[in-house]
C-alpha positions, 0 to 999 in steps of 0.5 A: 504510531509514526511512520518514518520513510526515511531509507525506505523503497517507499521514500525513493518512490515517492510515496507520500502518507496522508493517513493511517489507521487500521480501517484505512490508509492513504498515500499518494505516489508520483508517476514520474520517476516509478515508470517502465522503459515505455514511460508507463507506470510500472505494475511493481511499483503499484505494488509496491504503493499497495504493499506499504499501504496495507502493511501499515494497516495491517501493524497497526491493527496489529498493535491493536490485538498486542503483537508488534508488526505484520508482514506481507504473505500474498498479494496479487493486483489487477491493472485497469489502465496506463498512466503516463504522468501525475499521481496516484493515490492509493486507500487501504481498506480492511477485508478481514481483520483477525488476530493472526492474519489480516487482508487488505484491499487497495485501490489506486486511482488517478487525478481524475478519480479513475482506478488504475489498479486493485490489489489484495494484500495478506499479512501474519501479525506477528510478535515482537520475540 
């Protein structure tokens, strides 16, 4: 399944798909051009970052068990510390996988290896009708 960005939030932040498939997803995001008035990465766009990494997971699982997409129902991150610059990546792991509802975890690090953020995300699979 090809993930297009283009028009999306996820292409004017940025956000680049290095894999996917419904055991793991993979992104980077710069820094730059997603910060608060402060200069910092802005925690909505970690999210945002986190979101698109696990929906992916999340409706590709989905074509798995015969529905057609998911879509986000909760999600809640903790942010670990500030980055001013460079880029982060985020891996999308599954926590359950089931045939209506699936919950991701998302870890963002930085360059150095360093975690930034962790989110959970809950998506409803849903039908194509």
């Amino acid at each position: 399944m090809d993930f297009s960005m283009v028009g999306t939030l996820a292409e004017k932040m940025g956000i680049q798909l290095q894999e996917a498939s419904p055991h793991r997803v993979v992104a980077t995001m710069p820094v730059e051009g997603n910060v608060q008035p402060f200069g910092l990465l802005h925690g909505g766009a970690s999210c945002v970052l986190a979101e698109t990494l696990g929906s992916i997971g999340a409706t590709l699982h989905a074509h798995e068990v015969g529905l057609a997409y998911a879509v986000g129902v909760d999600i809640n991150a903790t942010h670990h510390r500030a980055l001013r610059s460079g880029t982060v990546t985020g891996v999308a792991t599954p926590l359950r996988l089931g045939r209506a509802v699936a919950t991701y975890e998302i870890v963002l690090t930085d360059e150095e290896g360093e975690r930034v953020c962790t989110a959970r995300l809950t998506c409803m699979l849903r039908s194509a009708g």
